[in-house]
N, C-alpha and C positions, 0 to 999 in steps of 0.2 A: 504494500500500500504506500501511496505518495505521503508526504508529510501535510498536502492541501487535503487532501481525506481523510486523512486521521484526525486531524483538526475538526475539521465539520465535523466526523460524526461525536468526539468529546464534544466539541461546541451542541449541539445537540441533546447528549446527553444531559452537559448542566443544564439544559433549556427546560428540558421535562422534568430531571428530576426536581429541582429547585423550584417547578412551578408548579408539581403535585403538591410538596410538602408545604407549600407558600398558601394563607390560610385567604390573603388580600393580595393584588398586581396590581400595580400604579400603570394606569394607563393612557397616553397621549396619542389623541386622532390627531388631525388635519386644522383643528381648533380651539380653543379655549383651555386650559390647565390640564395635568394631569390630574388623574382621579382615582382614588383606591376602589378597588372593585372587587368581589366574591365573586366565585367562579367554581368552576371542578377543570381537569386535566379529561378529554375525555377526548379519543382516536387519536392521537395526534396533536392536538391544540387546546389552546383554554378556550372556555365556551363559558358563556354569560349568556343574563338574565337581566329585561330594564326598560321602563322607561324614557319614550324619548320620538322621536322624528324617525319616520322611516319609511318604508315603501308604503305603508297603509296612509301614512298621516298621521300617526298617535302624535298629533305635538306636544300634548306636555301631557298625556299618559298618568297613569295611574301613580299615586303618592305612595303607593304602601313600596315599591321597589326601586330600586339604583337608578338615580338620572343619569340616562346617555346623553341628553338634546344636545350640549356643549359641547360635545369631544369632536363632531367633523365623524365618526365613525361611520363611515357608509361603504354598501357591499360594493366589492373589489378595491376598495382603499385601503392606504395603509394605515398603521399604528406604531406605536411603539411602546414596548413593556418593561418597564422595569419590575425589581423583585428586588425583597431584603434578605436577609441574613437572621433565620430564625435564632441562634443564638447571641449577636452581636448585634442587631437590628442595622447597621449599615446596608448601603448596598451594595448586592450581591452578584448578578448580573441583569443587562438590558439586552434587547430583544426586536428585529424588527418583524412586524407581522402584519399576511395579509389578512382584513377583512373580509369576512362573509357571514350575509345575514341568512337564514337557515329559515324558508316557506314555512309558516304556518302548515303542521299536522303532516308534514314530505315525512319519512322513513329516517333524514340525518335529523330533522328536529324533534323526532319522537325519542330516538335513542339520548341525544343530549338534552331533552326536556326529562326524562327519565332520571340523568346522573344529578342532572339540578334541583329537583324537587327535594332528592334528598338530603340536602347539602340549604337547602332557605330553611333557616332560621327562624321561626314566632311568624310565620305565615298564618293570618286570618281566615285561611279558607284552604285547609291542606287538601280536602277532596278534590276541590274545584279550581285547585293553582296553574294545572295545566290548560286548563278551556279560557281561562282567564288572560294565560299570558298569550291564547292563541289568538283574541282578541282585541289586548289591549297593550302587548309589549313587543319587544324585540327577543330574540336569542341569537346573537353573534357568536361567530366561531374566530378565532384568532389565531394563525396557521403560521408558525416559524416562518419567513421566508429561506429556503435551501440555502440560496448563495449569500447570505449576510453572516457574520461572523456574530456568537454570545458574544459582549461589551461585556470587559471586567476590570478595565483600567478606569477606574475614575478618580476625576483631582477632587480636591480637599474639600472645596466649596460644599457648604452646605446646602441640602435642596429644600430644607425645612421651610412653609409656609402657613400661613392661617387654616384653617379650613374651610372650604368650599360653604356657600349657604345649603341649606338643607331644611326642607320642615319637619325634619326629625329630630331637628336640636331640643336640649332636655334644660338652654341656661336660663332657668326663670329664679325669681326671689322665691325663698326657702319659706313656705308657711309659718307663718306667729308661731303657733300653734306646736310645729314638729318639735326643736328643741326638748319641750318639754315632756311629748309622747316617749322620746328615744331616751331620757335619764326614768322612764316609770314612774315618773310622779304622778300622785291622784291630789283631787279636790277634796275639800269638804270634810276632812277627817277631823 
């Protein structure tokens, strides 16, 4: 074997392995920030679940799942993934990848609607998660491109920023009230 194919297929290797074991993938389409995102490793590529713009028109989709609308992610486009380092949380390697959005109820979206259902977290409606995202979401596949090489030199720079809005955010004022629920204190004794 040449020393350019042995390379790919380790490059490779780390791609899959470090993006099974990787629980979030920071992802950058074509637009707006990276964005951490859930996923599973299924045939070959990460595969995601989200709200967002896409061939139907979901424009802003459903709240209970992962906004895509921002990222530019559109089928046959590209992306690019990075991954941490589950015990050092730095990062570990980047990734470039092609796009593809997976037909509502086709044979690849059943198989990866499948790895994904079991992998969403505090879903409101586990029976009904699959007719729902067939509806009202996206499922992207995310496919290594062959001839790009894992990125694992990275300089010092920090990539740490705010976090993205979301209306899943939890920061509101702490109830009067809690304080004193959480020391057990009672009234009136």
């Amino acid at each position: 074997m040449t020393d350019t194919v042995s390379q790919a297929l380790l490059d490779r290797a780390l791609i899959e392995e470090a993006t099974k074991k990787s629980g979030l993938i920071w992802v950058r389409g074509t637009t707006g920030p990276a964005r951490a995102l859930w996923h599973v490793w299924h045939d070959g590529a990460a595969c995601l679940v989200g709200a967002g713009s896409g061939a139907a028109d979901r424009a802003a989709g459903p709240a209970d799942e992962q906004p895509l609308h921002d990222l530019g992610l559109v089928d046959g486009g590209t992306a690019t993934v990075t991954l941490r380092s589950k015990d050092k949380g730095g990062r570990l390697v980047a990734w470039q990848a092609r796009v593809t959005e997976l037909v509502p109820d086709s044979e690849a979206w059943q198989a990866a609607v499948e790895d994904l259902k079991g992998k969403r977290l505090n879903a409101p409606d586990a029976e009904t998660m699959p007719r729902r995202w067939a509806r009202e979401c996206r499922v992207l596949r995310l496919e290594p491109v062959t001839d790009a090489a894992a990125r694992t030199d990275f300089d010092e720079t920090s990539q740490a920023a705010r976090p993205l809005p979301t209306p899943a955010t939890t920061r509101e004022p702490v109830p009067a009230a809690l304080p004193k629920l959480l020391r057990g204190k009672r009234r009136g004794r």
